[in-house]
TORKOL-4160 file (C-alpha; in steps of 0.2 Angstrom, whole numbers, padded with zeros to 4 digits, m for minus):
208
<pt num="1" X="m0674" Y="0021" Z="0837"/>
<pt num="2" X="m0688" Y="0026" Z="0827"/>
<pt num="3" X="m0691" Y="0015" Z="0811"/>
<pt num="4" X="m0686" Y="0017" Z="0796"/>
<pt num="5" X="m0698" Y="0024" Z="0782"/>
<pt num="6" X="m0701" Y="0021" Z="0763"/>
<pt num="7" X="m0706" Y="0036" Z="0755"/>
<pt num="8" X="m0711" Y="0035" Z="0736"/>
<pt num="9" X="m0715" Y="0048" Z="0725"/>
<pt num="10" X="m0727" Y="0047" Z="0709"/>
<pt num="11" X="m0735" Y="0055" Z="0695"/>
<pt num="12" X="m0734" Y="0059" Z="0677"/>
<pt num="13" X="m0716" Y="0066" Z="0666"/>
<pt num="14" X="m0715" Y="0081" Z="0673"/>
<pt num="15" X="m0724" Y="0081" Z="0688"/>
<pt num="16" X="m0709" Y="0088" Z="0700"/>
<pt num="17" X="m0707" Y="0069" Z="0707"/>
<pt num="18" X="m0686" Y="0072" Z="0704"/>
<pt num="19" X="m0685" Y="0090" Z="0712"/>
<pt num="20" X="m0697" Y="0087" Z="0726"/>
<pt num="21" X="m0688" Y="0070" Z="0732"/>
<pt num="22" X="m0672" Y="0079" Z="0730"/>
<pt num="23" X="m0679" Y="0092" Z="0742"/>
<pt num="24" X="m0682" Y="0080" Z="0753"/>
<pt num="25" X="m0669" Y="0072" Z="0753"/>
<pt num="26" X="m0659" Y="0088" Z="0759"/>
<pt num="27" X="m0670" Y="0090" Z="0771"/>
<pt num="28" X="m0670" Y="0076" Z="0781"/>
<pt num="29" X="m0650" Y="0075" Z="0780"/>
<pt num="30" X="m0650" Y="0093" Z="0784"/>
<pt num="31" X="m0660" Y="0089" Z="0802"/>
<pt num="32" X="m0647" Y="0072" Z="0803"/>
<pt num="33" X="m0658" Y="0059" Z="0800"/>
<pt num="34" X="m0651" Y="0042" Z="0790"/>
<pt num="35" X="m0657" Y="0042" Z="0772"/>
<pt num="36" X="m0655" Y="0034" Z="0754"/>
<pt num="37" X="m0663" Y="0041" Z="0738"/>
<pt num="38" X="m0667" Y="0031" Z="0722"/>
<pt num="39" X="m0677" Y="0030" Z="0707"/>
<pt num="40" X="m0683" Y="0017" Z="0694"/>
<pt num="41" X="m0680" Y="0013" Z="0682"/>
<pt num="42" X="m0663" Y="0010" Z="0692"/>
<pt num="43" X="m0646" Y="0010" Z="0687"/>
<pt num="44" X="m0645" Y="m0009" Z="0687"/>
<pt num="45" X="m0640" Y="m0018" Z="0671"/>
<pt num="46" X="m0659" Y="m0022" Z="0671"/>
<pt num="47" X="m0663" Y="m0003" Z="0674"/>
<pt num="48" X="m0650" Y="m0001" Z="0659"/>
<pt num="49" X="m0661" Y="m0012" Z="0646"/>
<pt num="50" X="m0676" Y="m0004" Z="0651"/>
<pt num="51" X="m0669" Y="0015" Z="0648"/>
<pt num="52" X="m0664" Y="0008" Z="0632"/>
<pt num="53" X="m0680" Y="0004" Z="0626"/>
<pt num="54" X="m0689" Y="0019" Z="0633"/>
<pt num="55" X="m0677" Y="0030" Z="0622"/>
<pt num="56" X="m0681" Y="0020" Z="0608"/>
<pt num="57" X="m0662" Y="0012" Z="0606"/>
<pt num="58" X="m0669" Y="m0005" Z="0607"/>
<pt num="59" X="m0688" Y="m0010" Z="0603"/>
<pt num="60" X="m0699" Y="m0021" Z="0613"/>
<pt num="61" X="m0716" Y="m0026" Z="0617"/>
<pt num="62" X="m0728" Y="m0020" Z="0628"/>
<pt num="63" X="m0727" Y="m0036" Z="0639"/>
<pt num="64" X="m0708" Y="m0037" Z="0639"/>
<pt num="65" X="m0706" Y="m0021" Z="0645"/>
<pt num="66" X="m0719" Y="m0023" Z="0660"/>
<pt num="67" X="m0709" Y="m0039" Z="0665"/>
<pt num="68" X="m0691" Y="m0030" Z="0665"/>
<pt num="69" X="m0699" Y="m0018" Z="0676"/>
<pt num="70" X="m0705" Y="m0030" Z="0688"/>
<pt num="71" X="m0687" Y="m0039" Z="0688"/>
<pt num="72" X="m0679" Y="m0021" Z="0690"/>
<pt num="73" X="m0691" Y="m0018" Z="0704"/>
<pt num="74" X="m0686" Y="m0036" Z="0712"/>
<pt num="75" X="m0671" Y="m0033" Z="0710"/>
<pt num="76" X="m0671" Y="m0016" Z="0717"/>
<pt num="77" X="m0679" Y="m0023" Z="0736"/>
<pt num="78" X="m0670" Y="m0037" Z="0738"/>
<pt num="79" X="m0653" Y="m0033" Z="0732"/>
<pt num="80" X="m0641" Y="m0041" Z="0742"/>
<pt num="81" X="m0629" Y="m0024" Z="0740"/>
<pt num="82" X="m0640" Y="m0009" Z="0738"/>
<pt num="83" X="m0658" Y="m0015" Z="0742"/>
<pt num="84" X="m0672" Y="m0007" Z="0749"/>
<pt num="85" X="m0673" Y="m0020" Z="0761"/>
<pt num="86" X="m0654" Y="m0019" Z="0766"/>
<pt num="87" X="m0655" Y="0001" Z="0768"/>
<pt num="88" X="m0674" Y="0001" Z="0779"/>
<pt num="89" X="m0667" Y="m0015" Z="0792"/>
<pt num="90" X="m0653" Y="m0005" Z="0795"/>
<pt num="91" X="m0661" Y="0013" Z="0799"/>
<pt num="92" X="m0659" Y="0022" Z="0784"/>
<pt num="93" X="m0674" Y="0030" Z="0778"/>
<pt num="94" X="m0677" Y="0029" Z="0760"/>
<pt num="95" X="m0685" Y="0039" Z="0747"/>
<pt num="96" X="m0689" Y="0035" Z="0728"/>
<pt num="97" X="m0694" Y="0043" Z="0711"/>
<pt num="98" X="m0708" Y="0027" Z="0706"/>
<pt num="99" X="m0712" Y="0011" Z="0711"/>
<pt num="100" X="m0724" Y="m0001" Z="0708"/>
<pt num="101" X="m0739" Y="0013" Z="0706"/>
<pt num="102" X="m0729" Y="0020" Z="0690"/>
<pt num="103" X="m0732" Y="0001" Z="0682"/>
<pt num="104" X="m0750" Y="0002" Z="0685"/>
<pt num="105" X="m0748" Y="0019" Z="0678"/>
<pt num="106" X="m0739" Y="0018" Z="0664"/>
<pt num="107" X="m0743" Y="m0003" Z="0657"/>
<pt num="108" X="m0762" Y="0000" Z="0656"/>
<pt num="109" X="m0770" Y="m0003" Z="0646"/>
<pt num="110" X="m0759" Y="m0012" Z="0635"/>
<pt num="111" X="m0760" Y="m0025" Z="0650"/>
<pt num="112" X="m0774" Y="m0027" Z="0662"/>
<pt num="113" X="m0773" Y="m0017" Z="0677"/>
<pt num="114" X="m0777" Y="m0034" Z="0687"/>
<pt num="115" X="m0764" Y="m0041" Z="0677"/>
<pt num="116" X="m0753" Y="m0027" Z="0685"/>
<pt num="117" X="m0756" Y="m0026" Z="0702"/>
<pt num="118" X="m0755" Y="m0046" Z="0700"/>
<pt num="119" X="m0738" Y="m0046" Z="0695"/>
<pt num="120" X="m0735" Y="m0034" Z="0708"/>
<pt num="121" X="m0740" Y="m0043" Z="0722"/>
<pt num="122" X="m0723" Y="m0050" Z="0727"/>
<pt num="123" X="m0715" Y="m0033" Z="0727"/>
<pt num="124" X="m0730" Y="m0025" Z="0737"/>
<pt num="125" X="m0727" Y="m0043" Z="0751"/>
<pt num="126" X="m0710" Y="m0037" Z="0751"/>
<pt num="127" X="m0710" Y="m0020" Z="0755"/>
<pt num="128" X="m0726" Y="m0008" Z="0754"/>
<pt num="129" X="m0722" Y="0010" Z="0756"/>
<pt num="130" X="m0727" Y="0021" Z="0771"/>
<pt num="131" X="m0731" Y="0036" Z="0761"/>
<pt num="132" X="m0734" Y="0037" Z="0743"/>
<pt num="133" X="m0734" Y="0056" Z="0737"/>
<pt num="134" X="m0745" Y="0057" Z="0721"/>
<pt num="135" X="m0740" Y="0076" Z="0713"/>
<pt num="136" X="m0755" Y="0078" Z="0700"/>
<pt num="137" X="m0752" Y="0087" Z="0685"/>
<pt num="138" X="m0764" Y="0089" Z="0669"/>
<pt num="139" X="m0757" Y="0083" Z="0653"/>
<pt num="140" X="m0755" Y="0098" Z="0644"/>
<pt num="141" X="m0744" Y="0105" Z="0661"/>
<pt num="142" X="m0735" Y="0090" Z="0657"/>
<pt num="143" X="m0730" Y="0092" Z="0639"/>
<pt num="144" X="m0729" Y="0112" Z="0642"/>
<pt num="145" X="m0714" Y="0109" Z="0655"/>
<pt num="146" X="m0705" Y="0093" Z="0645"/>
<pt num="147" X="m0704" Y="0103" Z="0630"/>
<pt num="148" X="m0694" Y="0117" Z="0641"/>
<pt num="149" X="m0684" Y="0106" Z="0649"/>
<pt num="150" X="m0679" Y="0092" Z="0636"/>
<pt num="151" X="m0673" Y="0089" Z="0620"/>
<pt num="152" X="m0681" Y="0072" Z="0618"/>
<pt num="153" X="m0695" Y="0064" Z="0625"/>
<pt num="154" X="m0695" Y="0042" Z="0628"/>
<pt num="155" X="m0707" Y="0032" Z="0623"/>
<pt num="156" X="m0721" Y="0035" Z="0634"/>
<pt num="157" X="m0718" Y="0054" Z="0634"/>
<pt num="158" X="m0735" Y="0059" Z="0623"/>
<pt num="159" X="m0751" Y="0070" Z="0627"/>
<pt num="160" X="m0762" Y="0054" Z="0622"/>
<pt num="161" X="m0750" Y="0044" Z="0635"/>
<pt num="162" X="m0751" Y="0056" Z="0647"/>
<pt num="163" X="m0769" Y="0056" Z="0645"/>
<pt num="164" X="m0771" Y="0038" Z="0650"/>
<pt num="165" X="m0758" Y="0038" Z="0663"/>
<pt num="166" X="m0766" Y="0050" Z="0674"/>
<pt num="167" X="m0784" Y="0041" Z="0672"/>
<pt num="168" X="m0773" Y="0024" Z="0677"/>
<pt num="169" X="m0764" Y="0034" Z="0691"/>
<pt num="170" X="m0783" Y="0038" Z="0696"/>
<pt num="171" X="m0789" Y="0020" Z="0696"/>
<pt num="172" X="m0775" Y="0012" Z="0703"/>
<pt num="173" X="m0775" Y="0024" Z="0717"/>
<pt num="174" X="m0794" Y="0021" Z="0720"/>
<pt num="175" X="m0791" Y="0004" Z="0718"/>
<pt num="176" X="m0776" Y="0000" Z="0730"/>
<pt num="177" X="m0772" Y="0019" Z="0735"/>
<pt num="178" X="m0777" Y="0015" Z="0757"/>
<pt num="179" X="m0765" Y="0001" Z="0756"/>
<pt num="180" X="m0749" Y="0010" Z="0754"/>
<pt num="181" X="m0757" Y="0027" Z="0762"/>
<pt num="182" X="m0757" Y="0039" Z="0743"/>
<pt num="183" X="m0759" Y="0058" Z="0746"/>
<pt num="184" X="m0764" Y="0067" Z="0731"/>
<pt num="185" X="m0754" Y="0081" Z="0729"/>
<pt num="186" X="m0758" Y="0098" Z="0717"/>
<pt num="187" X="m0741" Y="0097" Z="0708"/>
<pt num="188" X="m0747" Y="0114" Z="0698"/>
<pt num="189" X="m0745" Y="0125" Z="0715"/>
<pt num="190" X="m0729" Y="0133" Z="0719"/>
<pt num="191" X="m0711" Y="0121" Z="0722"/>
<pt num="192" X="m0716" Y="0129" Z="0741"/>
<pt num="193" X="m0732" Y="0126" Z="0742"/>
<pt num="194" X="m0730" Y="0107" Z="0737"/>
<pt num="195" X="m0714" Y="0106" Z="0749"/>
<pt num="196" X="m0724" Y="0110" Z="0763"/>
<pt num="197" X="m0736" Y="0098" Z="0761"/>
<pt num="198" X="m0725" Y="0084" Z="0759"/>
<pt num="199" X="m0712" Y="0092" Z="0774"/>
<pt num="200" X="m0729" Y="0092" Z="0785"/>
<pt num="201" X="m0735" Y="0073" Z="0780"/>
<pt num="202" X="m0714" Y="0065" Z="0783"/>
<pt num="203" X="m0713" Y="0074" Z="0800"/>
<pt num="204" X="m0730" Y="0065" Z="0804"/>
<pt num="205" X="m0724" Y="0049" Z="0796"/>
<pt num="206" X="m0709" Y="0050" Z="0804"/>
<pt num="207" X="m0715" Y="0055" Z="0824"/>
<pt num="208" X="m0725" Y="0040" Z="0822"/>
């Protein structure tokens, strides 16, 4: 039986991270293999503090809201119901909109990127991805296709923020980017053209 793989996907709002997972996800269950698809925030009642906060219901602090998305992401692995974990160790390949990259991302530099990747550790001792999918996008791509596509943009959802979150992506990935094998991605090429490139990188991944 070939192991099971942890595919993640990252990038700025906007980036395609949610159709591009989704067409993967298809895909693979189209040629019958076992798979799972997720996102974080999740749907836990952590998941649910933290989408409160990003759509400015409740307010919080920088600080706060890294540390919920560490719990959320704990959570997320090890859950005894609906874990990463309990999905991989039985067979069942899974694929997920963010992980930890997107708190390296998105926390700096209201906190340290050391601080980050510290706090991260004990998720990335749990479970490092296989394949990280990193779809680049500029800022300005970002905000042009947010402001088609939504009514309202969260906290993070800026120009400025979306400025510094791709130079944090950038470090981040230079930093820890062989560890969990990050391909960098053109997310401004055509829904095909990236497609292909991710098909091509999960059938190696997978084959292996």
């Amino acid at each position: 039986m070939t192991k099971a793989k942890f595919i993640v996907f990252e990038g700025i709002d906007g980036s395609g991270k949610s159709t591009i997972s989704k067409m993967l996800y298809e895909k693979l269950n189209a040629k019958k293999e076992n798979v799972y698809r997720t996102f974080e925030p999740t749907d836990s009642p952590i998941g649910s503090v933290i989408k409160n906060i990003l759509n400015k219901r409740i307010v919080s602090d920088d600080k706060t809201i890294g540390a919920l998305f560490l719990a959320d992401r704990l959570d997320h692995i090890q859950n005894k119901s609906n874990g990463l974990l309990q999905y991989l160790e039985g067979g069942t390949h899974v694929i997920s909109d963010r992980y930890y990259y997107s708190s390296y991302a998105y926390h700096v530099p209201m906190l340290s990127l050391d601080w980050v990747i510290a706090a991260n550790k004990a998720c990335a001792d749990l479970l490092r991805p296989d394949i990280v999918f990193y779809l680049k996008i500029s800022s300005e791509e970002s905000m042009r296709r947010m402001n088609a596509s939504r009514k309202f943009l969260d906290l993070f959802e800026t120009k400025e923020k979306m400025d510094q979150v791709i130079v944090n992506y950038e470090e981040a990935i230079k930093r820890e980017g062989k560890k969990d094998n990050v391909v960098v991605i053109n997310g401004e090429q055509s829904v095909e053209a990236i497609f292909d490139e991710v098909w091509q990188k999960t059938q190696e991944l997978i084959l292996n």
